[in-house]
C-alpha positions as CSV (number, residue, x, y, z in Angstrom):
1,X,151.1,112.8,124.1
2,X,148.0,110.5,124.9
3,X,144.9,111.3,122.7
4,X,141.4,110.8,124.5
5,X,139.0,108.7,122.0
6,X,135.5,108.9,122.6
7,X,133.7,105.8,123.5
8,X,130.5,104.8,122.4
9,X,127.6,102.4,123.4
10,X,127.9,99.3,120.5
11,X,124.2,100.2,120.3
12,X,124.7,103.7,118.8
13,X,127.5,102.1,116.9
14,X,125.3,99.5,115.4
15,X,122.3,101.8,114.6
16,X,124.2,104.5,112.8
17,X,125.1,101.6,110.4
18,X,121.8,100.6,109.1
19,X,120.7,101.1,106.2
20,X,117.6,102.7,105.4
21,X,115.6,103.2,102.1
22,X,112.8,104.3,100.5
23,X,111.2,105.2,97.3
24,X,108.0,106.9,96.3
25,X,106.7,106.5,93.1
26,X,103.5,108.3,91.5
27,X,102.3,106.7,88.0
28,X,99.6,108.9,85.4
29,X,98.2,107.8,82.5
30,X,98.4,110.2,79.7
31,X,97.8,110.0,75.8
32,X,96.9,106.5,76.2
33,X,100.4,105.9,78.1
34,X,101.5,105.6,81.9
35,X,104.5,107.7,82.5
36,X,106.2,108.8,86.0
37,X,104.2,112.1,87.4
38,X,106.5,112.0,90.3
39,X,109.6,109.8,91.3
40,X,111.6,110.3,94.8
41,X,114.4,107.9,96.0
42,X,116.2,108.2,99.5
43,X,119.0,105.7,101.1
44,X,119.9,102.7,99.3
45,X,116.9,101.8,97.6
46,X,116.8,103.2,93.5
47,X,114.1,102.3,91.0
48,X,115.0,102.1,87.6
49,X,112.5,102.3,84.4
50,X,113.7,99.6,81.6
51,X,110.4,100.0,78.8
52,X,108.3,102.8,77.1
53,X,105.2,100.5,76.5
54,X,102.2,101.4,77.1
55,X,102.2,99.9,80.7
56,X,105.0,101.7,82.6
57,X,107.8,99.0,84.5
58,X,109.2,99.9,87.6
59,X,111.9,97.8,89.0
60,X,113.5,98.7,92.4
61,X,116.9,98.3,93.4
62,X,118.8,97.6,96.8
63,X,122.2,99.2,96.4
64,X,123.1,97.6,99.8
65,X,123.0,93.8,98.5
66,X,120.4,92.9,101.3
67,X,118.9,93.8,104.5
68,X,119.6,93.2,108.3
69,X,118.7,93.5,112.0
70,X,117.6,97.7,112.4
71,X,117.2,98.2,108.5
72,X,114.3,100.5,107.7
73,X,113.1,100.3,104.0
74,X,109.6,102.0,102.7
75,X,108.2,101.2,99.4
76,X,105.0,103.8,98.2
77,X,103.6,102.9,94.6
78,X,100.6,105.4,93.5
79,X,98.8,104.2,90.3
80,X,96.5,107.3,88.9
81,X,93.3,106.7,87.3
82,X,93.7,104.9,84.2
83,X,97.5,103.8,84.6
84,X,99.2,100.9,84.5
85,X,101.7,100.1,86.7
86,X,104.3,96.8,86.8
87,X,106.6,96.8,89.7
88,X,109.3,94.3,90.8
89,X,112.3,94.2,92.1
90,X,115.7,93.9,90.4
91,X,116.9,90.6,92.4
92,X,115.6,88.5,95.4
93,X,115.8,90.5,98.4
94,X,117.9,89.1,100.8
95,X,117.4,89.2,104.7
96,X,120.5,88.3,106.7
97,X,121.2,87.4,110.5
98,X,120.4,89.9,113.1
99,X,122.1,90.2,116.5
100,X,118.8,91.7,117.7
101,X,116.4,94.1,116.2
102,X,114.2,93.2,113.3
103,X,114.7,94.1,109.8
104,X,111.1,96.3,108.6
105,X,109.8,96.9,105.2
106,X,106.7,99.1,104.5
107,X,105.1,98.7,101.4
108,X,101.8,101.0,100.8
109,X,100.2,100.3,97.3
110,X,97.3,102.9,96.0
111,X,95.7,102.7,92.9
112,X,93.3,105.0,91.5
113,X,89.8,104.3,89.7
114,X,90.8,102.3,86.3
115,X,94.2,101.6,87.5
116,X,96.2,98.8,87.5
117,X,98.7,97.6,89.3
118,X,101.0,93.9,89.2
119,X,103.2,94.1,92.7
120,X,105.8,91.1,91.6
121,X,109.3,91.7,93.5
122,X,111.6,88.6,93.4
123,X,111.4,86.1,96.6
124,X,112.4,87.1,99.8
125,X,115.3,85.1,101.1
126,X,115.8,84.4,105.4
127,X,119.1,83.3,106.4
128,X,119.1,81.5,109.4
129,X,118.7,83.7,112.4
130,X,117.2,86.8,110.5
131,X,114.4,88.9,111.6
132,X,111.8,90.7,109.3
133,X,108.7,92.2,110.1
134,X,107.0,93.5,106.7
135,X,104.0,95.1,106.6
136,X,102.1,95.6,103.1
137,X,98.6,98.0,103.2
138,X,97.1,98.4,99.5
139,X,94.0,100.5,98.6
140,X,91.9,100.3,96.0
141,X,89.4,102.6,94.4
142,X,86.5,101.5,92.7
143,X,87.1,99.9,88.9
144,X,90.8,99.7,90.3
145,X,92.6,96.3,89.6
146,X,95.5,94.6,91.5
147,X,98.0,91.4,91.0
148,X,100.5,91.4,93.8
149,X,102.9,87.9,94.6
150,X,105.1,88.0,97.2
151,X,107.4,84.7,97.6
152,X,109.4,84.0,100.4
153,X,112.4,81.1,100.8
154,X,113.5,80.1,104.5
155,X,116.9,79.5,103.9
156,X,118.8,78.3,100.5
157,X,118.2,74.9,99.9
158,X,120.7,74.6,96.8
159,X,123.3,76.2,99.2
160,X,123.3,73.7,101.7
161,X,121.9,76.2,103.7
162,X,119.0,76.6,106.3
163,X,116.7,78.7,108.8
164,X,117.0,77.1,111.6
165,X,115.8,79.7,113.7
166,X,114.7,83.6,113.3
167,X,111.7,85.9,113.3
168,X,109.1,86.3,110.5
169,X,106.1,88.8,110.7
170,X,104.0,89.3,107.3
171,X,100.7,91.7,107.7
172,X,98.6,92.4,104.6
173,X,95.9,94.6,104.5
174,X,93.3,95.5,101.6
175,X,90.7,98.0,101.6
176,X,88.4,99.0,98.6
177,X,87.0,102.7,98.9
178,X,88.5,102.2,102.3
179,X,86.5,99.4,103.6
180,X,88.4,96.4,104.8
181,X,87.7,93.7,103.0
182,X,90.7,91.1,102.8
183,X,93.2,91.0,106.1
184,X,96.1,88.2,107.0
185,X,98.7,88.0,109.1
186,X,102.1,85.4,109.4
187,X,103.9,85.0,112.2
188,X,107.1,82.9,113.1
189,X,109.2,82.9,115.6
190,X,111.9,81.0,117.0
191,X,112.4,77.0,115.6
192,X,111.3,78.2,112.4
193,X,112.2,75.0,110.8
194,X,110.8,72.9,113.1
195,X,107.3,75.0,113.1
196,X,107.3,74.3,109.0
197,X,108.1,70.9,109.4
198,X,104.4,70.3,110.9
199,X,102.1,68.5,108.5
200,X,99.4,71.7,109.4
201,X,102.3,74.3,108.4
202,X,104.5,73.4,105.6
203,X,105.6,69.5,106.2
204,X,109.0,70.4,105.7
205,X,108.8,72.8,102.8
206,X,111.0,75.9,102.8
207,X,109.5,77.8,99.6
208,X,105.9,80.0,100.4
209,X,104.3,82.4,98.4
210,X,100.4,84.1,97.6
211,X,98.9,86.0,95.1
212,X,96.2,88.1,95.4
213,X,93.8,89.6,93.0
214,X,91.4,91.7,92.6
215,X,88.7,92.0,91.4
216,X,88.2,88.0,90.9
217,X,85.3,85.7,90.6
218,X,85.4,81.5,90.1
219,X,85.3,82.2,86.8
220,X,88.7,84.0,87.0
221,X,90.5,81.0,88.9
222,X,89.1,78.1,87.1
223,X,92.3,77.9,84.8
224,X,94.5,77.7,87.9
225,X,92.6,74.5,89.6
226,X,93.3,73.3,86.2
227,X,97.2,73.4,86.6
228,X,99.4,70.6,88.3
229,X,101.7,71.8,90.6
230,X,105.0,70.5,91.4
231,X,104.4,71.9,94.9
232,X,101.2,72.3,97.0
233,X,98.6,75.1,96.3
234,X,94.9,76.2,96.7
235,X,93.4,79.3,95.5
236,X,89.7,80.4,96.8
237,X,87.5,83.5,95.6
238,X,84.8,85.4,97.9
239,X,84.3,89.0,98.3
240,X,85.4,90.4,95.3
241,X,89.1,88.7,95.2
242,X,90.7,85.6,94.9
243,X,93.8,84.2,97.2
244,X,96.5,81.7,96.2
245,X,98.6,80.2,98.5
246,X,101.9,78.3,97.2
247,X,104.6,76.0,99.3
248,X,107.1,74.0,97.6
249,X,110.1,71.8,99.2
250,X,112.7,74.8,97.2
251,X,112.5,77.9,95.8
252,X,113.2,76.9,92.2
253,X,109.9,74.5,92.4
254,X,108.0,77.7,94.0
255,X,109.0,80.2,91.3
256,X,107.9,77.6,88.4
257,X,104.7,77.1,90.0
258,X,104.3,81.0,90.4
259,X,104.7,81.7,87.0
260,X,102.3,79.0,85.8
261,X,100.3,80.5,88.6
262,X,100.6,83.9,86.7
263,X,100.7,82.9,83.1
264,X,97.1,81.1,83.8
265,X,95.9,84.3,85.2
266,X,97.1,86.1,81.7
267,X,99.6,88.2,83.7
268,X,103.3,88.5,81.7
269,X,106.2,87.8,84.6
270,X,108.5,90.6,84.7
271,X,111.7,89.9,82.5
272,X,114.0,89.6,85.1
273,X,112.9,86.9,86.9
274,X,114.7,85.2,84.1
275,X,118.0,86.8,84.4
């Protein structure tokens, strides 16, 4: 007896295996404390709450190991008037080849009047031929405060490895009391490693990163032009905030700079960036 098997287009095939994720997390202050007011996790993305201080720690979790072509993850962090927030990420988040579509992470940051928030996940790591298209919108209410690093590493150096070629789109986008006021955009595509080896690009390093805070003045950054870097970096303040870029020639150069970066600022690097 034959047995008829139903045949499907390898694009359905390949779309009902991504991954999707997201998590939605809404901080509160109360009794002179920030606890969770409301905490939702779909797909493979988890967050996981490791203190009780008086600042609450959030660090999220990719239960599928990485991300690839036609993963969907969505990361929503509300900070209530008066909280604290810290939120990172459990490991670096890696971003493997795609035979097509692009990789996409949302991240929407909101924090309330006397919030604070510190955004720190672990690098972002592009194999060669991977495609992510991220796309991070923050608000910020009046009197709110905000420290947000994000790192990313094309290709591991102490591997052996690199990204020769792929797709890499960054947008950020900042608004106070919903005006606009700090907007920048990244975008690579094809010979990735031959665009970063341009002396106006990267001149051959693999390892970027920025940090953005706000509020800032000069006064805030003066102890960062005071550091020496192993890398290269430049901060600036105008408008209310203050912008560090980073590149180094590997990620283990970036993520010491980073956290002299972050230790001059008097912001504590999540423990497990040291695990």
């Amino acid at each position: 007896m034959s047995v008829a098997v139903a045949e499907h287009p390898v694009s359905e095939i390949f779309a009902a295996n991504r991954a999707t994720g997201r998590i939605a997390l809404h901080a509160v202050a109360q009794a002179g404390r920030t606890r969770r007011a409301r905490v939702h996790e779909d797909g493979s993305l988890r967050v996981r709450f490791p203190n009780s201080g008086n600042a609450l720690e959030a660090v999220i979790v990719n239960t599928g190991g990485g991300m690839t072509g036609g993963d969907r993850f969505r990361v929503d962090l509300t900070v209530g008037a008066g909280a604290r927030l810290i939120a990172g990420t459990a490991a670096a988040e890696k971003i493997y080849r795609s035979t097509g579509p692009d990789a996409e992470m949302d991240v929407t940051l909101d924090v309330h009047a006397g919030g604070h928030l510190s955004w720190l996940p672990q690098e972002t790591i592009l194999f060669d031929r991977a495609r992510l298209r991220r796309r991070i919108e923050v608000d910020l209410a009046d009197g709110a405060s905000l420290i947000m690093a994000e790192a990313v590493i094309f290709g591991r150096a102490a591997m052996g490895e690199a990204m020769s070629n792929g797709f890499f789109a960054d947008r950020w986008r900042l608004r106070r009391d919903g005006r606009l006021i700090f907007a920048d955009s990244t975008h690579l595509d094809g010979a990735i490693a031959e665009t970063l080896g341009a002396l106006a690009v990267t001149a051959g390093g693999i390892a970027i990163a920025n940090v953005l805070i706000a509020p800032a003045n000069e006064e805030t950054i003066a102890a960062v032009r005071a550091l020496e870097f192993s890398g290269e970096a430049g901060i600036s303040a105008w408008n209310g905030i203050a912008l560090a870029r980073l590149v180094a020639r590997d990620g283990l150069t970036l993520r010491r700079d980073l956290v002299a970066v972050l230790a001059a600022l008097g912001h504590d690097v999540p423990r497990l960036w040291f695990q």
